[in-house]
C-alpha positions as CSV (number, residue, x, y, z in Angstrom):
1,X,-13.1,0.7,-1.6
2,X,-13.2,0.4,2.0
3,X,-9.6,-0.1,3.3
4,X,-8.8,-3.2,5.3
5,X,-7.0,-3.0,8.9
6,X,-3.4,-4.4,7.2
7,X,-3.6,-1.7,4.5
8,X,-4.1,1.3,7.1
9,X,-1.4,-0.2,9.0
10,X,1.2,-0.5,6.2
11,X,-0.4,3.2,5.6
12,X,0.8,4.4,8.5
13,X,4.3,2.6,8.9
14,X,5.4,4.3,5.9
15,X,4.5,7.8,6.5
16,X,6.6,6.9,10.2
17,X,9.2,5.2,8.1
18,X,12.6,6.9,6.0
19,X,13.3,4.1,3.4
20,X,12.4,5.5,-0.3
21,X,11.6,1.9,-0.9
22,X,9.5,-1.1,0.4
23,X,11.6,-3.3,2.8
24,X,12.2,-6.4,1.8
25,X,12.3,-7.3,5.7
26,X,8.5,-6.7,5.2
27,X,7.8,-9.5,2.2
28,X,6.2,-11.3,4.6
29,X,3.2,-8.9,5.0
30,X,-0.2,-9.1,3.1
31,X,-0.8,-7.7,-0.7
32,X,-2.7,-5.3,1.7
33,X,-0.4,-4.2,3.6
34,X,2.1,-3.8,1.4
35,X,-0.5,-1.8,-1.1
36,X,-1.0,0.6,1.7
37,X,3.2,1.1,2.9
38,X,3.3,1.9,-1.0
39,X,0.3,4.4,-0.8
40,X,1.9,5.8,2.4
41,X,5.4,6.5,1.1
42,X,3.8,8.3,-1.9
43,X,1.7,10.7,0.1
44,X,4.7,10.8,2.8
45,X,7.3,11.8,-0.5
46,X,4.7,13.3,-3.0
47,X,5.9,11.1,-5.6
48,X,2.6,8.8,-6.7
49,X,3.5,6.7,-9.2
50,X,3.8,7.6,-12.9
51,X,0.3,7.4,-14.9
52,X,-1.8,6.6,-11.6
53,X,-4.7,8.0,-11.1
54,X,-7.5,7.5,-8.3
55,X,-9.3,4.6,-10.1
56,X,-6.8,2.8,-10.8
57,X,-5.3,3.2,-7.3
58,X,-8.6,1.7,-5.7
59,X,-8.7,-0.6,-8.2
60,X,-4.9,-2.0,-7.2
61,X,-6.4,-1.5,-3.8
62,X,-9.4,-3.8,-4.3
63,X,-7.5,-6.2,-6.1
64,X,-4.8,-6.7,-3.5
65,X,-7.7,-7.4,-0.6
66,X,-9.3,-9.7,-2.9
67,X,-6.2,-11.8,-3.4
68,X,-6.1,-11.8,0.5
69,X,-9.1,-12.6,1.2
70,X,-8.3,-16.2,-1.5
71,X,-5.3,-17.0,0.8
């Protein structure tokens, strides 16, 4: 996987960001950007996601740039 600009962006506005959640004032963004807030918060709280692992992960990762890439 080879991350796109929107998902490094959402990256980094979550690890610069306090809300334990995604914002709903961000639904407007891209399935990549909001896959990489997501990623972000869980490295920024150490809380990953129950059951994830790092195939899966990319795989959601992939997926969400695919979809992107359709609209």
């Amino acid at each position: 996987m080879i991350a796109n600009q929107d998902m490094v962006d959402g990256y980094l506005d979550a690890l610069s960001d306090s809300r334990l959640e995604f914002p709903a004032s961000l639904s407007n963004r891209s399935l990549s950007y909001r896959h990489g807030w997501l990623s972000g918060l869980a490295d920024r709280t150490g809380k990953h996601l129950a059951g994830s692992n790092r195939m899966e992960i990319e795989a959601a990762a992939d997926e969400a740039m695919r979809k992107d890439a359709l609209s």
